[in-house]
N, C-alpha and C positions, 0 to 999 in steps of 0.2 A: 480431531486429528492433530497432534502435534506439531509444529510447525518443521517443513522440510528441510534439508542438510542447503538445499538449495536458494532459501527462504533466509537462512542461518549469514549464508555467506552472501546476499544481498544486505540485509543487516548491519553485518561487519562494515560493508564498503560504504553503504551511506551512514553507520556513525563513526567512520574514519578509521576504524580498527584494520590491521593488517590483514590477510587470508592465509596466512599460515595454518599448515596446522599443529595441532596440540603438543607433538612428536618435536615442536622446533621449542618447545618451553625453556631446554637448557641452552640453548644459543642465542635467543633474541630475548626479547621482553613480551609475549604475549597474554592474553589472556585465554581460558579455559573454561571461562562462566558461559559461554554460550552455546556450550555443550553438555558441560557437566550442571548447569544451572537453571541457565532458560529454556531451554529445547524438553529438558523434564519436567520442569516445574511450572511451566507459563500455564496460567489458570485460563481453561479451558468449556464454554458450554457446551450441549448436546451436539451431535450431529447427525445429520441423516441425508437422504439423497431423495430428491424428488422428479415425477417423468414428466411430470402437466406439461400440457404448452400453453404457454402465455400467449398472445399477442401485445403488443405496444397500445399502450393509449397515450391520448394527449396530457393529461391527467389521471392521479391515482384514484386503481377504481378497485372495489370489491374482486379479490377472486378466491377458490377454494382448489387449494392444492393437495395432493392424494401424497402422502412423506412414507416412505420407507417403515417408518418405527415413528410414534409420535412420543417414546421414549424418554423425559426431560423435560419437556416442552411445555407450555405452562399459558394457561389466558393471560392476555396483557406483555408477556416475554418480548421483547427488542431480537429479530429471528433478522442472519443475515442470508438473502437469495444469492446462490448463480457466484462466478466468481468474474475476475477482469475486468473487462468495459459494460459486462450486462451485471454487475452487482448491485443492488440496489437494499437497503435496510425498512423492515418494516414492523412495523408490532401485529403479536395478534387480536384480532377481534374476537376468532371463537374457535375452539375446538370441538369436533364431532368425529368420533371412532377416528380410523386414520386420516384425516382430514383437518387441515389448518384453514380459518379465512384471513385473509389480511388485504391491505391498501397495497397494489402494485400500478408501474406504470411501465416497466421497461419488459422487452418479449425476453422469454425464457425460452428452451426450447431442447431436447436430449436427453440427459440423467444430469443433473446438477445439483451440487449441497445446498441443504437447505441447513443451518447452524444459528445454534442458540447465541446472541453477543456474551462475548468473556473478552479475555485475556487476547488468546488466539486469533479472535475476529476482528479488533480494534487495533492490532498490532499491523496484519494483513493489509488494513486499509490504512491504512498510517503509510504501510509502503506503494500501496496504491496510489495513493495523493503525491508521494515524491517521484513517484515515477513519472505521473503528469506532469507536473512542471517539470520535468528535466527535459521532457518530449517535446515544452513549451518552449523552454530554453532552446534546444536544437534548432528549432525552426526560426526562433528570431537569430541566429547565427548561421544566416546563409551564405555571408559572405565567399566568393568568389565559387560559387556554385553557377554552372548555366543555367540561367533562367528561357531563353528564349535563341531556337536554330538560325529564323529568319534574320534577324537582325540581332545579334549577338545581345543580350540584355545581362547584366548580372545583379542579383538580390542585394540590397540597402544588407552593408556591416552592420553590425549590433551597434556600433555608435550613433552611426546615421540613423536607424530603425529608432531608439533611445531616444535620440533628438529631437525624430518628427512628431511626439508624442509626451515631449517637454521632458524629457531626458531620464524617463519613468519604466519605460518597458523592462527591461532588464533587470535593472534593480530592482525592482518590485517581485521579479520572477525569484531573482537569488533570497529575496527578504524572505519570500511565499516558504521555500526550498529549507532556510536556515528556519523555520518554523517547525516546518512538518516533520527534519529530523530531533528537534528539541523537544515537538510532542512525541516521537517513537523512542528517544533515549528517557521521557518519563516514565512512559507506560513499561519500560523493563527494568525502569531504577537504574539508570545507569547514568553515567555522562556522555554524551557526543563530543569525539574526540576534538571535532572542526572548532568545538567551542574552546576548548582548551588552548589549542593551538593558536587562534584569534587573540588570546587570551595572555599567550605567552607561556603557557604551560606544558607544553611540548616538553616528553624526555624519552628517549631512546635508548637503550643499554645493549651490547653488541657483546659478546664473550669469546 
């Protein structure tokens, strides 16, 4: 499944690129690769959609999933489950008629893709990972939020938060974040703008 128009312009925004679209080419300075380029061309494996229901274990344990089409798919293939917070990567152990086995641990549960890793899959979870830390980010930036009705309490600012933890939290978060979008501007060939701009590279052109 190609990546979405939706997927495209989260992209844009974590590697600094504007959201304009294509139609403002003659007025700003945009680009158009991530239309005409990546959205068609990001190499992509199999996909199909599967109904099992998992349960949760404590560890990854054997299970045998009924797929749609086992279409692609292949002994040994790195297959990614489920999308969101129940994603999880697994290889297979075996294939039998429509039927994959593989090592899970997290519940599945509905109709949900089951997809071969490519292009597509690695990119996906590449945004998955900055979305975490920016979720992480938010929350050690509580500052002047009510914490508490009884006796008025408010959450430790990010400096405070930073400091009780030897002045690590945060930066560590921004470091995590400045990573996770330098490995999604590899995996498309491209540069992340943020690095540029850190960099002093920054140019804008206005007509």
């Amino acid at each position: 499944m190609a990546l979405l128009n939706s997927e495209l312009a989260r992209i844009k925004a974590e590697l600094g690129f504007n959201l304009l679209n294509v139609g403002a080419i003659p007025y700003i300075s945009i680009t158009s690769l991530f239309e005409q380029v990546i959205q068609p061309y990001l190499s992509a494996g199999a996909i199909t959609t599967s109904s099992t229901v998992v349960s949760a274990q404590t560890s990854p344990t054997a299970v045998t999933l009924t797929l749609a089409s086992t279409t692609g798919f292949s002994q040994f293939d790195r297959v990614i489950v489920d999308v969101d917070d129940q994603q999880e990567a697994a290889s297979i152990r075996a294939i039998s008629g429509a039927s994959i086995t593989l090592l899970l641990s997290g519940a599945h549960s509905g109709t949900y893709p089951v997809t071969v890793e490519g292009g597509e899959a690695i990119v996906r979870e590449n945004l998955r990972r900055i979305m975490a830390v920016k979720t992480a980010m938010a929350d050690v930036l509580g500052e002047g939020e009510l914490k508490k009705v009884d006796e008025v309490e408010f959450y430790q600012s990010a400096n405070a938060k930073a400091a009780s933890v030897g002045g690590g939290l945060f930066a560590n978060l921004s470091a995590q974040l400045t990573y996770w979008r330098n490995e999604l501007a590899s995996c498309l060939g491209i540069a992340s703008m943020w690095s540029q701009r850190a960099s002093g590279g920054q140019r804008l052109s206005v007509y």
